[in-house]
C-alpha positions in Angstrom: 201.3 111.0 51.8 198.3 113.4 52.8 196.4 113.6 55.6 192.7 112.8 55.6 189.8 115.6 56.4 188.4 115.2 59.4 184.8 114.7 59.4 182.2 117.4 59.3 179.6 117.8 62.2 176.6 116.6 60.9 173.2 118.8 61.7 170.2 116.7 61.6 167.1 119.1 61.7 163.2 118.3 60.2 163.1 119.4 56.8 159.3 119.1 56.7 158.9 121.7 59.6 158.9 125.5 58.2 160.0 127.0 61.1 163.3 124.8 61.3 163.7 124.9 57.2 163.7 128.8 57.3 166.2 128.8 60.1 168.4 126.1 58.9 168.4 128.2 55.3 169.2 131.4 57.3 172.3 129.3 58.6 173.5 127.7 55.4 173.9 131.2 54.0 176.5 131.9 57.0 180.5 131.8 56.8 181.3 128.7 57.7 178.4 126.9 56.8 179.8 124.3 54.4 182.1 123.1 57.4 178.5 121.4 58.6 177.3 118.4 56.7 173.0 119.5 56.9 170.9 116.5 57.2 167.0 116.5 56.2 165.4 113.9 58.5 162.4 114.0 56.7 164.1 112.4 53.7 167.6 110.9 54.7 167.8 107.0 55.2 168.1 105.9 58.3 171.3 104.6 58.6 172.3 108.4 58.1 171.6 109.2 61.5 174.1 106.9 63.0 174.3 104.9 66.4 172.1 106.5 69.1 170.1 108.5 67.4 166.3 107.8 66.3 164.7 109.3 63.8 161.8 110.9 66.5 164.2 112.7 68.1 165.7 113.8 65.4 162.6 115.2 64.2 161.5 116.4 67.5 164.6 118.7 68.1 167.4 119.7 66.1 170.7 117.7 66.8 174.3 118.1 66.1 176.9 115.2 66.0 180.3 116.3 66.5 182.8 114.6 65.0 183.8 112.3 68.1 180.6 110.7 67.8 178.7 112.9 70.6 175.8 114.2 70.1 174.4 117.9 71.1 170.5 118.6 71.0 168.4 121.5 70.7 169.9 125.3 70.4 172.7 124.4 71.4 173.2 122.6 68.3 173.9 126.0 66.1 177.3 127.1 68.7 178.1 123.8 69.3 181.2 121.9 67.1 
């Protein structure tokens, strides 16, 4: 018997914003980075976002949903697990 993975925090940021796709490519090069499932709201399906969270504010600020389901928004997002 094995135990299953926990799931990854999911970081939802706007991949069509140049600003946030330069950070968020700054951050992916960082230890640890593949720990965090990255999420392109410019091109993921909806459903990918998950319950509470809307596709506008998604793009509007960056958001991080931890893995008990809650979600963290703005800077905050980067420290937050």
């Amino acid at each position: 018997m094995h135990s299953s993975e926990s799931p990854k925090p999911m970081l939802y940021y706007d991949g069509d914003c140049p600003v946030c796709t330069r950070e968020v490519a700054m951050h992916r090069k960082q230890p640890g980075a593949d720990a965090v499932c990255w999420v392109d709201v410019a091109r993921c399906e909806a459903s990918e976002l998950g319950a509470g969270l809307t596709r506008g504010a998604a793009m509007a600020r960056l958001q991080l949903r931890r893995p008990d389901g809650s979600l963290v928004s703005g800077a905050a997002a980067f420290t937050a697990r």
